[in-house]
DRENGU-278770 format. One record per residue (C-alpha): x, y, z; residue in one letter; residue number from 1. Coordinates in steps of 0.001 Angstrom, whole numbers, plus 500000, padded with zeros to 6 digits. Each point is the difference from the previous one (the first is absolute). Example, Ala and Ser with C-alpha at 12.3 -4.5 7.8 and 13.67 -1.06 7.14 Angstrom:
# residues 2
<pt px="512300" py="495500" pz="507800" res="A" n="1"/>
<pt px="501370" py="503440" pz="499340" res="S" n="2"/>
//
This chain:
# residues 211
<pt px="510854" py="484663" pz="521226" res="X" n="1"/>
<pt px="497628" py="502835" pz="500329" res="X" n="2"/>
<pt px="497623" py="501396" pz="497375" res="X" n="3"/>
<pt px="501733" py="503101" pz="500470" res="X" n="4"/>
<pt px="503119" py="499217" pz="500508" res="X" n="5"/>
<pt px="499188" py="497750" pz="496630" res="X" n="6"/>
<pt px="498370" py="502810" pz="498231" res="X" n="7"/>
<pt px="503761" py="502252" pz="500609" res="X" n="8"/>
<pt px="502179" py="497582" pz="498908" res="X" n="9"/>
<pt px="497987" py="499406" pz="496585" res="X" n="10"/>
<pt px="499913" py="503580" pz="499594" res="X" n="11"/>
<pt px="504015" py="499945" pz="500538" res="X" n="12"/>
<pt px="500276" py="496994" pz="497215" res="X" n="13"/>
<pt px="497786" py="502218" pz="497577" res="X" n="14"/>
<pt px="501445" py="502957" pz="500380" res="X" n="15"/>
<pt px="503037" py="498505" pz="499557" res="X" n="16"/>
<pt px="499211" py="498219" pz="496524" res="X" n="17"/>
<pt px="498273" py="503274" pz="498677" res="X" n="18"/>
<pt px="503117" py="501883" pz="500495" res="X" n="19"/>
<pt px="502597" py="497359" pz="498510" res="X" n="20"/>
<pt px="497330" py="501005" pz="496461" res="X" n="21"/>
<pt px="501047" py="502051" pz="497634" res="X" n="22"/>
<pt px="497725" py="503413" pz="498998" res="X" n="23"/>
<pt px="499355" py="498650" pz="496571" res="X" n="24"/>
<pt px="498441" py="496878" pz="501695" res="X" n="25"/>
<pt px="497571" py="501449" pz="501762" res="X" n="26"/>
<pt px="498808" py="501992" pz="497073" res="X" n="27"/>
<pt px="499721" py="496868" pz="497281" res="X" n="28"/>
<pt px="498108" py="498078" pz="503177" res="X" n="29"/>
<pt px="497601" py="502852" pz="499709" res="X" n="30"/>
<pt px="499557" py="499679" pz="496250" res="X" n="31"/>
<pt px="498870" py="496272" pz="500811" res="X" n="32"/>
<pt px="497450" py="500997" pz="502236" res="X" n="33"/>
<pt px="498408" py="502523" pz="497663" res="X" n="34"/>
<pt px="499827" py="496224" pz="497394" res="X" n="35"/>
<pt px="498170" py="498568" pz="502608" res="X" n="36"/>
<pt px="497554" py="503023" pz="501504" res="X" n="37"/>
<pt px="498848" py="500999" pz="496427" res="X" n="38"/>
<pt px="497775" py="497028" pz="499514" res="X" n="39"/>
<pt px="498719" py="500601" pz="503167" res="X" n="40"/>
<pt px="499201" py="503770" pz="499284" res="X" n="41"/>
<pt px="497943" py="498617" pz="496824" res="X" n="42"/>
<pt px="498206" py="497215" pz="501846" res="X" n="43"/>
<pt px="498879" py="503704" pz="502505" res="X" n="44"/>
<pt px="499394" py="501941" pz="497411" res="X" n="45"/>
<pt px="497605" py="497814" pz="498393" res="X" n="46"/>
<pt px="497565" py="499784" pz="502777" res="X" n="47"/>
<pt px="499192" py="503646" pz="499952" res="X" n="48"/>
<pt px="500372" py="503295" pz="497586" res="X" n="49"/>
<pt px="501387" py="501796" pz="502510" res="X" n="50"/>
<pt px="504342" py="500128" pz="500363" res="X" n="51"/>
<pt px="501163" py="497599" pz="502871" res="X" n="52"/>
<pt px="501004" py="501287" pz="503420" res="X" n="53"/>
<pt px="503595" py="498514" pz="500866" res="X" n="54"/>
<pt px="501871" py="500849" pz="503047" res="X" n="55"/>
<pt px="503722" py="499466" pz="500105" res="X" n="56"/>
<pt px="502939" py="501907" pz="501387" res="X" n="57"/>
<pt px="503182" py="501376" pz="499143" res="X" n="58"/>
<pt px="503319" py="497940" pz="499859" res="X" n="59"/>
<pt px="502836" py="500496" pz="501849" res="X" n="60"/>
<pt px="503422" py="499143" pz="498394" res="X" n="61"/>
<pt px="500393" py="496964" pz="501628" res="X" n="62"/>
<pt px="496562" py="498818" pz="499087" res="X" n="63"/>
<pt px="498137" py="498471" pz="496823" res="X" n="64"/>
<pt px="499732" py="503063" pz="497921" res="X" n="65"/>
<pt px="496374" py="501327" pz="499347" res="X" n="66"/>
<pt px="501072" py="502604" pz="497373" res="X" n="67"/>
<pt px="498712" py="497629" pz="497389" res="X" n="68"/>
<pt px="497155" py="499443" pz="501637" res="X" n="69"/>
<pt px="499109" py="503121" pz="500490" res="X" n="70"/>
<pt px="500765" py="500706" pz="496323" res="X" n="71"/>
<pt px="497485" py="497311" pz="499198" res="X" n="72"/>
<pt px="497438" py="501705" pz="501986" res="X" n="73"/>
<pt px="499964" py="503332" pz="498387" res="X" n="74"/>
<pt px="499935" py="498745" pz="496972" res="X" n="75"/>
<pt px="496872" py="497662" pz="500659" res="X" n="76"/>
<pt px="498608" py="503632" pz="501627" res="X" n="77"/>
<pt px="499527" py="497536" pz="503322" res="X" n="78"/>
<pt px="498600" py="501765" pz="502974" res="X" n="79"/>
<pt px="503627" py="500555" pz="501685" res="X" n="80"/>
<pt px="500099" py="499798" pz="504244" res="X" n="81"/>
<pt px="503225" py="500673" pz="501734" res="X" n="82"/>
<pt px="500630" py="499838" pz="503741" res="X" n="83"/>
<pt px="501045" py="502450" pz="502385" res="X" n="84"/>
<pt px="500579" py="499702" pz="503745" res="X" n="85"/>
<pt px="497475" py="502075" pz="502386" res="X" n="86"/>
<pt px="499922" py="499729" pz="503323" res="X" n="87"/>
<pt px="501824" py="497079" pz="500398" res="X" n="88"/>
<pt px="497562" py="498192" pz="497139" res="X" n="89"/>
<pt px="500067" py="499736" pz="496235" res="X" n="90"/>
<pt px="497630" py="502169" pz="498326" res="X" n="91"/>
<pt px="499500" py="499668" pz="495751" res="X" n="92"/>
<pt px="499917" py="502950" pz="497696" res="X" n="93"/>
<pt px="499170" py="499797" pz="496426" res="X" n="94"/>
<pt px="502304" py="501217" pz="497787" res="X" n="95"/>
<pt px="499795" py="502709" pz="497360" res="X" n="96"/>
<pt px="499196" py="498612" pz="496565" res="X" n="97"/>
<pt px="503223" py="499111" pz="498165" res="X" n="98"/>
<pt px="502438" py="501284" pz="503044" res="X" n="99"/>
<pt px="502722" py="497266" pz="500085" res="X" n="100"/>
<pt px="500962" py="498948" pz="503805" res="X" n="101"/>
<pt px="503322" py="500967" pz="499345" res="X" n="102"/>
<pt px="499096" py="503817" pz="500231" res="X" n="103"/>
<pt px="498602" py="499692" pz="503539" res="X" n="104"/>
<pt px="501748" py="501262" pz="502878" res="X" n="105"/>
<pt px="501875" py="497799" pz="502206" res="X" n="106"/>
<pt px="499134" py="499806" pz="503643" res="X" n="107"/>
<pt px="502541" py="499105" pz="503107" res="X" n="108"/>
<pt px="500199" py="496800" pz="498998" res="X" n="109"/>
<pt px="501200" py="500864" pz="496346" res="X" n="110"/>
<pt px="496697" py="498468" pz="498384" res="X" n="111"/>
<pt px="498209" py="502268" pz="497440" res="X" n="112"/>
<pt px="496682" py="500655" pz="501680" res="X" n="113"/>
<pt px="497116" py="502131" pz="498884" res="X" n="114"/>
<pt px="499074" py="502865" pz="501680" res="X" n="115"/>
<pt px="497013" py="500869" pz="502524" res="X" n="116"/>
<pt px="498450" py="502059" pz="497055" res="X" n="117"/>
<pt px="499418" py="497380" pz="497977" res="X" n="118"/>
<pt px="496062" py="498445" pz="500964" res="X" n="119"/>
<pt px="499681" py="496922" pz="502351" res="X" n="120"/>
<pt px="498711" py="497083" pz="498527" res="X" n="121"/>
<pt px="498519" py="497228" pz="502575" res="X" n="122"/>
<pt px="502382" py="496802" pz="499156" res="X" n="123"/>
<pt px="496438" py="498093" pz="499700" res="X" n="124"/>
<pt px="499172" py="501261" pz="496837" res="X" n="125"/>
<pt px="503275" py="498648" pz="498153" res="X" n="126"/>
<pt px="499723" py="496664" pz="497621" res="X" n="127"/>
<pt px="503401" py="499044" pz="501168" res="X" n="128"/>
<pt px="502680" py="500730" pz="502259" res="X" n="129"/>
<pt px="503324" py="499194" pz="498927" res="X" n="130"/>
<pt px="502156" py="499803" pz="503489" res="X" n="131"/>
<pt px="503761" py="499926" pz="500313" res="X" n="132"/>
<pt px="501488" py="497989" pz="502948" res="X" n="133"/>
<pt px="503586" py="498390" pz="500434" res="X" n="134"/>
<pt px="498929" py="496623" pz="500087" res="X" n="135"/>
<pt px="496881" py="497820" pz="499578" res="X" n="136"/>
<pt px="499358" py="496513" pz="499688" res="X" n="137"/>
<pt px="497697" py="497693" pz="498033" res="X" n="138"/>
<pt px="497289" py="500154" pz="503002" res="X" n="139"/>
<pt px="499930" py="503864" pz="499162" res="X" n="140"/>
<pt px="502015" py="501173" pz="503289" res="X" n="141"/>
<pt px="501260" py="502814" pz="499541" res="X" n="142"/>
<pt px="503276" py="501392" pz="501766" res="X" n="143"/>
<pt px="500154" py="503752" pz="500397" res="X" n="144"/>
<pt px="502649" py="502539" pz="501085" res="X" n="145"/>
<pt px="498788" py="499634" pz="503286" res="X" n="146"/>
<pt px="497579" py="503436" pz="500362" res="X" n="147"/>
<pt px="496800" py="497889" pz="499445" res="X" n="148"/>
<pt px="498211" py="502712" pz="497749" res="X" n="149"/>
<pt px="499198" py="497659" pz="497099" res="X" n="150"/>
<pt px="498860" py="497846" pz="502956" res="X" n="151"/>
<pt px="497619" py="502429" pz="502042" res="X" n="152"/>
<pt px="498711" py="501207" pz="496214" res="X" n="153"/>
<pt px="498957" py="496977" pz="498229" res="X" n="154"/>
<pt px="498079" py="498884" pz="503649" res="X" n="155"/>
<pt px="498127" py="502982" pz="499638" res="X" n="156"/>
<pt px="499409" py="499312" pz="496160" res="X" n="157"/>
<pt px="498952" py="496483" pz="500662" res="X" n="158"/>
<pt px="497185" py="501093" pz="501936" res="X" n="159"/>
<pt px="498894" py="501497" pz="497582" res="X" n="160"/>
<pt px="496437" py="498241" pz="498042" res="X" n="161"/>
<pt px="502162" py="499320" pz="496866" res="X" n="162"/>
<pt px="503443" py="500349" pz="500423" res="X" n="163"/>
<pt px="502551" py="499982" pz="496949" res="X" n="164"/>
<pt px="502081" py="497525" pz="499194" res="X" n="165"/>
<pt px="503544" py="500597" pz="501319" res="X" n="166"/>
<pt px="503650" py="498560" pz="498288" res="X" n="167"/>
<pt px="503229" py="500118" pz="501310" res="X" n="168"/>
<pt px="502709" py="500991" pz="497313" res="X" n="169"/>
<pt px="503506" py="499153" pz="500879" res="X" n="170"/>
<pt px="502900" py="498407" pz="498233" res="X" n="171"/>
<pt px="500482" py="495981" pz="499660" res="X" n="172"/>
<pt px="502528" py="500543" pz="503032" res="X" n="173"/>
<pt px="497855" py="501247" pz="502336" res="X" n="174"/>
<pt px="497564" py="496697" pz="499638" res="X" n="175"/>
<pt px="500496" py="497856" pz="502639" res="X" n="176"/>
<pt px="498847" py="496543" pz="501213" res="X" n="177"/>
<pt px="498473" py="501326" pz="503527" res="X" n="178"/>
<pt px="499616" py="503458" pz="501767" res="X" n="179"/>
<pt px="499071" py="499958" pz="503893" res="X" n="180"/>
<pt px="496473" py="501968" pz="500202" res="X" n="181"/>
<pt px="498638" py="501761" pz="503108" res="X" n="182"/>
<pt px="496377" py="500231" pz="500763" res="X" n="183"/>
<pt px="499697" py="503926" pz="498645" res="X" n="184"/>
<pt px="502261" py="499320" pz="496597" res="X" n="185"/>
<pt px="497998" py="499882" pz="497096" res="X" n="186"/>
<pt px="500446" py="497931" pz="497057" res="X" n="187"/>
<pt px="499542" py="500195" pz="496126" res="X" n="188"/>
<pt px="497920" py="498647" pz="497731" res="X" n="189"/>
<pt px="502997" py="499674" pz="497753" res="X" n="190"/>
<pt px="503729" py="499947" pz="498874" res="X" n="191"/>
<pt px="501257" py="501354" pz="496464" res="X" n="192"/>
<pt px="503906" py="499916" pz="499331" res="X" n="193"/>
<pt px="501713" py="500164" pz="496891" res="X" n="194"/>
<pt px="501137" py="495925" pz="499595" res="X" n="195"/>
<pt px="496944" py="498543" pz="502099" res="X" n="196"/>
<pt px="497375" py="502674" pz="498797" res="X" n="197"/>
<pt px="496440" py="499999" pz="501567" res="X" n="198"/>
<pt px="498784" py="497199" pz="502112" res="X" n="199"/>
<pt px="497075" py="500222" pz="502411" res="X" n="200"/>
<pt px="500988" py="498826" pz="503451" res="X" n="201"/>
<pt px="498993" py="496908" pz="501927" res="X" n="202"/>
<pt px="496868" py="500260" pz="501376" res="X" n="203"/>
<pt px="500417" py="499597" pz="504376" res="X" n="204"/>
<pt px="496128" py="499159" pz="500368" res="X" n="205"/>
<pt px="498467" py="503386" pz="498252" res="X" n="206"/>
<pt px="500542" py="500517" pz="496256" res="X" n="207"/>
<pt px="501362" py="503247" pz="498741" res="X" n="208"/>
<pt px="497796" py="502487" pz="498433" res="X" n="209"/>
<pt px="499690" py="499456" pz="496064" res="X" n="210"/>
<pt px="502496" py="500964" pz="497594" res="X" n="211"/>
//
């Protein structure tokens, strides 16, 4: 079978097990995830006196829920970046001081999304990205929805002289034993669900930047 042809029908399975969730689940999943990111935030926060830079995005119903997350962050006062799509690419604002993500707008797509106003911050200078994805596997492969923007971004991060480290957060479901990869899909560094928690993926011949 095809990598692409692959790729769709794991998206199909996914997609599938996401919806058979209920709400609530998605919500308590994303209470787990804020158990395993806060050490994480502490072991940041200690190497400098300035407030960590996190990007993340906004869930979609059928997705791990980031409200806690992003409840976490204001409260630490974390540096707060937020995609939105421009010209076909993501681009990160920072978010207002204690603005929850739930007041944003939503776009086309129905995600809440920060507004052009709001200043650009180059992904480079975050201390983490936290990336959402319908699958990945214990290699770090990461399956997308199929528009390749996480992909095309994090290339252009990695190029970067010091790029952060990026994790994958996604429920125990969407863990899987394999994921096809194509030559342009980019992988994490990590996976953090609520059951399995954080675990650094295998190193393929070059080690992941340190976490």
């Amino acid at each position: 079978m095809e990598c692409a042809e692959e790729k769709r029908r794991l998206r199909q399975v996914i997609r599938a097990r996401l919806r058979a969730l209920e709400p609530g689940e998605f919500l308590e999943a994303g209470r787990k995830i804020v158990e395993h990111v806060t050490p994480l935030l502490d072991q940041i926060s200690g190497l400098s006196q300035d407030p960590p830079t996190v990007a993340y995005f906004a869930s979609l119903p059928h997705e791990i829920s980031t409200e806690p997350l992003d409840e976490l962050l204001r409260t630490r006062r974390v540096r707060r970046l937020l995609p939105r799509i421009s010209a076909g690419e993501l681009v990160f604002h920072q978010m207002k001081g204690g603005e929850p993500v739930s007041a944003l707008e939503r776009d086309r797509l129905g995600i809440h999304t920060p507004t052009s106003a709001l200043p650009v911050v180059p992904l480079e200078d975050a201390d983490l990205i936290l990336a959402p994805g319908l699958a990945f596997d214990s290699h770090g492969a990461r399956l997308g929805q199929g528009g390749g923007y996480y992909d095309r971004m994090l290339q252009k991060v990695r190029a970067s002289a010091s790029p952060p480290s990026v994790i994958g957060i996604c429920l125990d479901i969407q863990r899987l034993e394999q994921i096809p990869t194509e030559p342009l899909d980019q992988r994490v560094d990590a996976v953090c669900s609520p059951r399995q928690g954080l675990t650094r993926a295998r190193s393929l011949g070059v080690d992941p930047p340190t976490m």
